[in-house]
N, C-alpha and C positions, 0 to 999 in steps of 0.2 A: 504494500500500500504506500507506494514514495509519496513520499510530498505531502500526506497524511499525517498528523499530530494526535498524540492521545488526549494533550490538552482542548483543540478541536470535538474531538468524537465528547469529550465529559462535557465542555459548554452545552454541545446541543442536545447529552442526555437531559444536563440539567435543566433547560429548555422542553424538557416536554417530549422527546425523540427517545426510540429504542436505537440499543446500539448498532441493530442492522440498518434501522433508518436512516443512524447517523452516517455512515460508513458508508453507504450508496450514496447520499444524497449528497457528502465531500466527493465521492468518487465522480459524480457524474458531475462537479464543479469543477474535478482537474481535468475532465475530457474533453469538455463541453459536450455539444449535441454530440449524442453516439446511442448505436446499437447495447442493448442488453449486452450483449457476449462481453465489450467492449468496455462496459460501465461494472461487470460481474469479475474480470481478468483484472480491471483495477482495484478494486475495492476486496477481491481476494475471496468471495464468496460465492457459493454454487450458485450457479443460472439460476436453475430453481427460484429460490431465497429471493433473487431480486426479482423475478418476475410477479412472486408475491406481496413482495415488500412495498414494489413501486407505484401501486395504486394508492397505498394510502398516502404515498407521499404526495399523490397530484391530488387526493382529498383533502390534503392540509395546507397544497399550495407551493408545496417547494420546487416541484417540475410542471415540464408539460410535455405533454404526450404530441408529436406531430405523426401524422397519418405516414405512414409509408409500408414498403414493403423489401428489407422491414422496417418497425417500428420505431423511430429516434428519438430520445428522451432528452430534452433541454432542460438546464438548472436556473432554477431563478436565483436572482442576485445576493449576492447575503445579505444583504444590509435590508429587504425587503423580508430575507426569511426570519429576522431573523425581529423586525417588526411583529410579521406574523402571529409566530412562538411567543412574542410578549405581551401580547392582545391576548393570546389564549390565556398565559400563565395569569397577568393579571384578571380576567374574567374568570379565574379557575377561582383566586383566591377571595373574589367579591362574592363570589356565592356560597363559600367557606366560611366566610366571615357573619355572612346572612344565617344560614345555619346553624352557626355557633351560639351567634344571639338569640335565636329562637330557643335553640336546646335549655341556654341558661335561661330564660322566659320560663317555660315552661317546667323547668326543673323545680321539683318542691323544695321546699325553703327546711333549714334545720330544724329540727323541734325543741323548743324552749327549754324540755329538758335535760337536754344535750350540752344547751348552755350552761344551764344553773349547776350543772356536777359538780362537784370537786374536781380539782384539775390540780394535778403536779407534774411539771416539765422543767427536765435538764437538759439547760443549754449549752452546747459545747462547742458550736463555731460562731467566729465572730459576724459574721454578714447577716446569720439569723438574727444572733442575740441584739444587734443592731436593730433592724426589721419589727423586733417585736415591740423592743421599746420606740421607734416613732410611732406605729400603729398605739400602742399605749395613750402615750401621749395627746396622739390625735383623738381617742376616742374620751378623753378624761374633761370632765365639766364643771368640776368645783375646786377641789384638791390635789398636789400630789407635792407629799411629804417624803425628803429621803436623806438622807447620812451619807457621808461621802469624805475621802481624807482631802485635806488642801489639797496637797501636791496633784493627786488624783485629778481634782476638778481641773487645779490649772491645766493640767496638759489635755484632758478631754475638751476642755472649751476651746482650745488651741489647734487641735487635731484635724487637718483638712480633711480626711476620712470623715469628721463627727459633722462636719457642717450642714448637713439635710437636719442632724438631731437636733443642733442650735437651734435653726431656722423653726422648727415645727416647736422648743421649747418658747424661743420668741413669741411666733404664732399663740399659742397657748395663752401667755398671761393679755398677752393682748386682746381676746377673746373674753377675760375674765376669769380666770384659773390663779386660782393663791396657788402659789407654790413656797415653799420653804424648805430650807438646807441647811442643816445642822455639819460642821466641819471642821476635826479635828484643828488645833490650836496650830496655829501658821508659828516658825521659831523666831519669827521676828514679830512679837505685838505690834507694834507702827505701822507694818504693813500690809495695807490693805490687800485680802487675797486673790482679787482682781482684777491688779491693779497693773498687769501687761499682760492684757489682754489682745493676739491679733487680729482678730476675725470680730469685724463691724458687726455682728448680726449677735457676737455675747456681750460686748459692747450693751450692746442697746438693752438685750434681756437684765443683764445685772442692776442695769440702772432703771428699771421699770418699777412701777410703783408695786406692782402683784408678786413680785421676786422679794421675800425677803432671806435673810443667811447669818448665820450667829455662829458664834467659835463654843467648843468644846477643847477643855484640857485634856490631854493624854491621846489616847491613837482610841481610835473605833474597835470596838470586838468584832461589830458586824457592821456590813456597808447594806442598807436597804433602801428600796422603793417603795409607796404606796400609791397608791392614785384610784380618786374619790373611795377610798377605804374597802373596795370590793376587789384590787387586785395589786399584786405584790411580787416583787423579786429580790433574792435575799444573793450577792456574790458571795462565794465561800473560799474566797482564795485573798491575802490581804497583797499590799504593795502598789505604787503610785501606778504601773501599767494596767496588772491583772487584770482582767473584766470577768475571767471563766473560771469554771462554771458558775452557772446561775441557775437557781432553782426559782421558777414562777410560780405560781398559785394565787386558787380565789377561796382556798379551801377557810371559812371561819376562825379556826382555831388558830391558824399562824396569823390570818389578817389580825385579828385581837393580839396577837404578841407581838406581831413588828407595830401596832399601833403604842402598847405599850412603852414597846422601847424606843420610838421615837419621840414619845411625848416628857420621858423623861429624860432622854436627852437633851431635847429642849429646854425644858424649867430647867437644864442643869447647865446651861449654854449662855451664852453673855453677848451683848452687840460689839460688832468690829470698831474699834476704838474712830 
């Protein structure tokens, strides 16, 4: 098959063609108009094969058939075929998509008590654990109360990776969301803990009125989240990086003890000088 490219034959599988389609249909583009025998000798495949193949090709436009005796098969242009194929492909995918949305339409919705369960998940990669807590966030309407070491914060409010979380924390108070942060004691009292900050968007969050943050003496046991008091994430690994793992839940009993232990962390916490 000279002159032939395997990167060729894959574009126009991927276009929509089997790979005999594809192979004829190059084949009969390095011959131009020619006899079956001629179009079968180049393309390296039984007579046969193309003499079945070559119909659908003139059903989808890529030759044409001229009357003779015998029969001569002309290749249309590529840049015409190849229009074609992407009129198909995208009308393939507009009724895929049509479909899709009908499916989910039609698909019954979760049942409430699937919701209300007790739930406990451990998180172990970062792109989830990321993922859950903006969805959190987003879904949270009153509150959301959490512990966190200084150093911790500073570098997650700094973190180009975290800047979707900024943005929807932003988001948040500015909707009306108290949020408060309890944060191990910074080793310098004077300085405010975020107080270089790079990223405009915690900027703005720190200094919002619905953000407020109090220092606590000594290191955290445990770093937690709540939000509006019905769900909660507790990280069980300590140090300024770690985020993993994380255990989630809406199960009762632990939302009542991280509510505890945030509240008296709080009354035991003091405002940033």
């Amino acid at each position: 098959m000279s002159n032939i490219t395997e990167k060729q034959i894959d574009t126009l599988i991927h276009l929509g063609l089997t790979q005999n389609q594809a192979r004829i249909y190059l084949a009969n583009l390095h011959t131009g108009s020619a006899t079956v025998k001629a179009i079968a000798q180049h393309a390296q495949i039984g007579r046969e094969d193309v003499y079945r193949v070559l119909p659908s090709l003139q059903d989808l436009g890529l030759v044409k058939k001229c009357l003779g005796s015998p029969s001569i098969y002309e290749p249309v242009e590529p840049h015409e075929v190849l229009s074609l194929l992407i009129t198909v492909k995208s009308d393939e995918m507009a009724k895929l998509r049509k479909e899709a949305l009908e499916f989910v339409a039609h698909c019954p919705k979760s049942k409430k008590q699937e919701e209300e369960r007790d739930k406990f998940t451990m998180v172990t990669n970062f792109d989830i654990a990321i993922h859950m807590l903006i969805d959190a966030i987003k879904k949270t309407q009153h509150t959301w109360d959490f512990t966190s070491g200084y150093e911790r914060f500073l570098i997650r409010q700094n973190m180009p990776k975290k800047v979707k979380q900024v943005k929807e924390m932003l988001a948040a108070v500015e909707r009306g969301v108290k949020i408060r942060a309890v944060l191990d004691q910074p080793k310098d009292r004077r300085k405010l803990p975020l107080s270089g900050l790079a990223l405009k968007e915690s900027k703005r969050f720190i200094e919002h009125e619905n953000f407020e943050y109090r220092y606590l003496d000594g290191k955290h046991v445990a770093f937690i989240s709540l939000f509006d008091e019905k769900l909660m994430f507790i990280e069980t690994q300590q140090g300024p990086r770690v985020i993993l793992p994380q255990l989630w839940s809406n199960n009762q009993v632990l939302l009542g003890m991280g509510k505890t232990f945030f509240d008296t962390a709080w009354q035991s916490s003091y405002a940033p000088e």
